[in-house]
N, C-alpha and C positions, 0 to 999 in steps of 0.2 A: 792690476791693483786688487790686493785681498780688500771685499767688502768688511762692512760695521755694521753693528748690532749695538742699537741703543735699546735695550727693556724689548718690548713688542716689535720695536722699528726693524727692518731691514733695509739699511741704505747700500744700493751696489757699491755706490764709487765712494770712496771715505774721503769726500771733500766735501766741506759746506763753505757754499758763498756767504762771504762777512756782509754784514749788514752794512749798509753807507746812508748815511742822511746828509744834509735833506734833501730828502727825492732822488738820490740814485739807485736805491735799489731798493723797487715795490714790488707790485705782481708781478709785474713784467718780467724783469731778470727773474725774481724768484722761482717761478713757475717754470721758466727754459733752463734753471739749472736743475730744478724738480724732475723734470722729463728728461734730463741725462744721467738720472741715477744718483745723483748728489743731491744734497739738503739745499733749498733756494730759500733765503731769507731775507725779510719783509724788515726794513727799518722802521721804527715809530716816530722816530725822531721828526719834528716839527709838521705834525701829516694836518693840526690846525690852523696852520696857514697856506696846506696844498687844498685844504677844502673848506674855505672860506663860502664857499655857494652853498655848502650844506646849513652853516650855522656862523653869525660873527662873534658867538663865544668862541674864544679859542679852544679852551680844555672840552666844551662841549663837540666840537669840529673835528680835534684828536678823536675822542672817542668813535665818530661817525664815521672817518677817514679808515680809522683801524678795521673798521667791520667791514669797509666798502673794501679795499687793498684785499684783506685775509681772503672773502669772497668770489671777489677777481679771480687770484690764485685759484682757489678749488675750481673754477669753469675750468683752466686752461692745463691741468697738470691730478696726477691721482698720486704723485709724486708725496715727497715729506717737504715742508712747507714749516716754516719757524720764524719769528716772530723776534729782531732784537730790542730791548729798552736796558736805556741807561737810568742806572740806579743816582745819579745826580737828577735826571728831571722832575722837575716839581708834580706832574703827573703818572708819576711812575705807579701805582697802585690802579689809577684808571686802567692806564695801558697794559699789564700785567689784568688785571682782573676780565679786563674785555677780550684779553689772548687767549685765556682758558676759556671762557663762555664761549666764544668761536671755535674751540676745541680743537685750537694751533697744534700741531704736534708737539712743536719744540718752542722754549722761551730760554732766548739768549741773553743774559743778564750782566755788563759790566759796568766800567766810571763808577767803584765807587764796590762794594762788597754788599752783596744782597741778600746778609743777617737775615729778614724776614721772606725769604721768597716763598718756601714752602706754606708757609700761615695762609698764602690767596688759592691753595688747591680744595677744592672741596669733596667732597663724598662722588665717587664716579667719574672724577677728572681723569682724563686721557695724557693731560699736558703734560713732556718731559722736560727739568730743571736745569742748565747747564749755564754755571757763572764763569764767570772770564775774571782770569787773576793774572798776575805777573810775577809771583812768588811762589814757593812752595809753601811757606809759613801763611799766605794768605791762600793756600789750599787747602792747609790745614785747617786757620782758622774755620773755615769755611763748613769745613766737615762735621768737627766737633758742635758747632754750635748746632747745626740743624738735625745732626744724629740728636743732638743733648733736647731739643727745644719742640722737637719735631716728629724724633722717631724719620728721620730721611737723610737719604745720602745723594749728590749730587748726581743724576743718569750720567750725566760726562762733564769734562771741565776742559775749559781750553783756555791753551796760555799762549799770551799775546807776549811777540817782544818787541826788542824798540826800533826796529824795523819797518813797524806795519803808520799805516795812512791815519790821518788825526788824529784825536789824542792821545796819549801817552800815557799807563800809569807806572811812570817814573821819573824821575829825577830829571834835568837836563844835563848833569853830568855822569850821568848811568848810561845814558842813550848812546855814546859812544863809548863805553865802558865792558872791554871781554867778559867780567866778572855777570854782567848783566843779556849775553846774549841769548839767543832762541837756545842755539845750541848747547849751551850751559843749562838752562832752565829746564827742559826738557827731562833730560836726565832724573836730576832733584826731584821734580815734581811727580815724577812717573815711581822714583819711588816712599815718594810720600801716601801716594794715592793706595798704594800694595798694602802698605801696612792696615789702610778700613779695607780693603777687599779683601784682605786674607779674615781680618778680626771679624768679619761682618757677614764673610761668603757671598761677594758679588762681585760688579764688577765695574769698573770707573773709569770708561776707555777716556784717554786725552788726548786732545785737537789741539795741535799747535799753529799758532798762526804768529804773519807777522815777518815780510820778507820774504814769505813761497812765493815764487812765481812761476818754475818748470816743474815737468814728471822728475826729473833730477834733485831738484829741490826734494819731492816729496818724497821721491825714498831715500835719500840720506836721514830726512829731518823723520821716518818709521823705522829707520835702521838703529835712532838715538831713543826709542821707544814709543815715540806716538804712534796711534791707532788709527789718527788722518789727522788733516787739515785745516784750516779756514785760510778762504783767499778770497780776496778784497780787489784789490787793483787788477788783476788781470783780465777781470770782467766788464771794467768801466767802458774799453773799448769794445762791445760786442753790439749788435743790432740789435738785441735783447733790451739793452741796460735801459734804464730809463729818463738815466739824463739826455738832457738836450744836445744835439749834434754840435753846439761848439763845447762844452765841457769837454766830452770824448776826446774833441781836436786840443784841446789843451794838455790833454797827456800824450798824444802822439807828438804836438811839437814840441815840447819840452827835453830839455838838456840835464846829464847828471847834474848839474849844477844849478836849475832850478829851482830844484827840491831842496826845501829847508825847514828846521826847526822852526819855528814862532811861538811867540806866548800867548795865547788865548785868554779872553775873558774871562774863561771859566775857570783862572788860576792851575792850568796844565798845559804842560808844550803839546804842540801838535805837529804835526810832518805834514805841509802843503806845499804846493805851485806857485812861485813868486808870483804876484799881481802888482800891477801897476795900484790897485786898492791898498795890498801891502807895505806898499812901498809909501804912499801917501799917509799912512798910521805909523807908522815908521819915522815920520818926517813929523810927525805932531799934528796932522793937516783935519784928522776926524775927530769929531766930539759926539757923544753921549751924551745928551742932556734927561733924558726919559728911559725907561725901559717898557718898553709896549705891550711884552707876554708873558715879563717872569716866568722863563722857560725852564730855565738851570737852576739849582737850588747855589751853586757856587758862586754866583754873576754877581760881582757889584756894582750895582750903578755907580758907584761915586769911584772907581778906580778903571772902570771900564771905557775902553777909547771908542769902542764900536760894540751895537748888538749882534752876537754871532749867530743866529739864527736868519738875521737878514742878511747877512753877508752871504750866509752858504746856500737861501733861497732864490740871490740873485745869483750865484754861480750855478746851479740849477738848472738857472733859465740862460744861463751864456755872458749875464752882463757880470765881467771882470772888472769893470769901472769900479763897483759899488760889492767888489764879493772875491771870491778865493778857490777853490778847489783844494781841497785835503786827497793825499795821495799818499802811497807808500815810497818806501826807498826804490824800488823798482819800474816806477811809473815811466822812466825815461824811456826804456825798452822795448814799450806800444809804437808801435810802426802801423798798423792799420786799425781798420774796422773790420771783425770776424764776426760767426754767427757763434754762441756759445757752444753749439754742436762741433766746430772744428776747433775752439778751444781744449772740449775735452777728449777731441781724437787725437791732439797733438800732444796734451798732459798723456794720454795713456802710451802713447808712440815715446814718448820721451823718458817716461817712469817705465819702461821695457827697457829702453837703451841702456838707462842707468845702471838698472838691475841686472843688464848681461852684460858689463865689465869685469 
């Protein structure tokens, strides 16, 4: 696999592991995909109630959580290390401003169009920019405003499609829709992006994600113009990852048929692992009477059946009873537990095969 160059970066392997919250993917994976040459990425998402011993403000706990994680990482990897927040959390400005003061390589930005990202860089930041769209018109937009607002252009951009694990930024009838696939988007985007790299003279590689899960995948899906990846689900089973040995076990025993759409509180489908929790929300059986952390800027208490932060902290920790696992379409596929190391000897064994047909 030809290596990527973001700005300064040299990543060998042009995969970068997707961010998973809450709590699948911290230092831990980050760091062991770091040290195979790929970008290991550091979720933010809900790290105020993994580090409640630090502080029982929540937003104060994020912010402490993020320092403690980003740090981890740097012990264990000299690797490129990045940093994902979603632009719906209500603390998304903390988490982004504490990613650059940690002097994260990379900050992955989607859920939501991150108009302002460039504004939290300051004089001598290292941080590289790269927002997650699912359109090209939302690449575009993306472009123009921060060229227009900013003077900056996005280091990379990766497009999720409706393939990939949790949320969704589309439609529920898009999700199943040709007009909406990876392999459609790909293309459009790749040449919307040409148009500021030729006007601009630089350069905008894009990571497609969203459904990879072989070296197969990933050279057809650089044959349709991306420059690498983002992969999510094929990491959840590694020894690395940071979830809890029964999450893991819940994408190994899971069936195609498993895996489905649901509507999330935060007013977007998402792609998870039936639970018995599910199924009980489903049936009318949960209520929300409070919300504890105003996490999500989307979330309404008052139409909300369950808080999803607690839902996806208790899957985390293994209890299905009370929580869910979000997954990609390809979740069924995990049959063991690997070391991330022969994950990516067998992505490179496989993107060879591909490529000498």
């Amino acid at each position: 696999m030809k290596g990527l160059r973001i700005g300064n970066l040299a990543i060998a392997v042009p995969v970068f592991q997707g961010g998973m919250g809450v709590g699948i993917s911290l230092s831990g994976l980050a760091a062991a995909v770091a040290n195979e040459g790929g970008v290991g990425v550091i979720s933010s998402a809900g790290l105020g109630l993994l580090y409640r011993k630090l502080s029982e403000n929540y937003l104060e706990a994020s912010i402490l959580g993020l320092k403690e994680e980003i740090r981890k990482a740097r012990k264990k990897t000299i690797g490129v290390i990045g940093v994902n927040v979603m632009v719906a959390m209500t603390n998304f400005a903390d988490m982004i401003r504490t990613s650059i003061s940690e002097k994260v390589d990379i900050i992955i930005a989607g859920a939501g169009l991150p108009l302002d990202l460039p504004s939290f860089l300051k004089k001598g930041s290292v941080t590289k920019l790269i927002p997650i769209v699912s359109s090209a018109r939302a690449a575009k937009i993306i472009c123009e405003k921060w060229k227009t607002n900013y003077d900056y252009l996005p280091d990379a951009v990766i497009v999720e499609g409706p393939k990939a694990g949790g949320h969704l930024g589309f439609k529920e009838e898009q999700i199943n829709d040709g007009n909406y696939s990876l392999e459609k988007l790909v293309p459009e985007i790749a040449d919307e992006l040409k148009l500021f790299e030729d006007k601009f003279n630089t350069k905008i590689p894009l990571i497609a994600a969203g459904g990879i899960y072989t070296g197969k995948d990933i050279h057809e899906i650089m044959e349709l113009g991306a420059a690498g990846v983002q992969m999510a689900t094929r990491f959840v089973t590694t020894d690395e990852c940071d979830a809890s040995p029964a999450f893991k076990q819940t994408y190994i025993d899971a069936e195609e048929k498993d895996i489905e759409i649901i509507k999330s509180p935060v007013g977007m489908p998402g792609r998870a692992i039936i639970s018995s929790f599910i199924d009980k929300v489903r049936a009318g059986k949960k209520q929300l009477r409070k919300c504890p952390f105003k996490c999500i800027k989307t979330c309404d208490i008052s139409k909300s059946p369950y808080c999803i932060i607690i839902a996806l902290i208790n899957a985390f920790k293994g209890n299905f009873e009370n929580g869910y696992a979000f997954a990609g379409s390809n979740a069924f596929r995990a049959t063991k537990i690997s070391s991330v190391k022969e994950i990516f000897q067998s992505l490179r064994k496989e993107y060879k095969e591909s490529k000498n047909l």
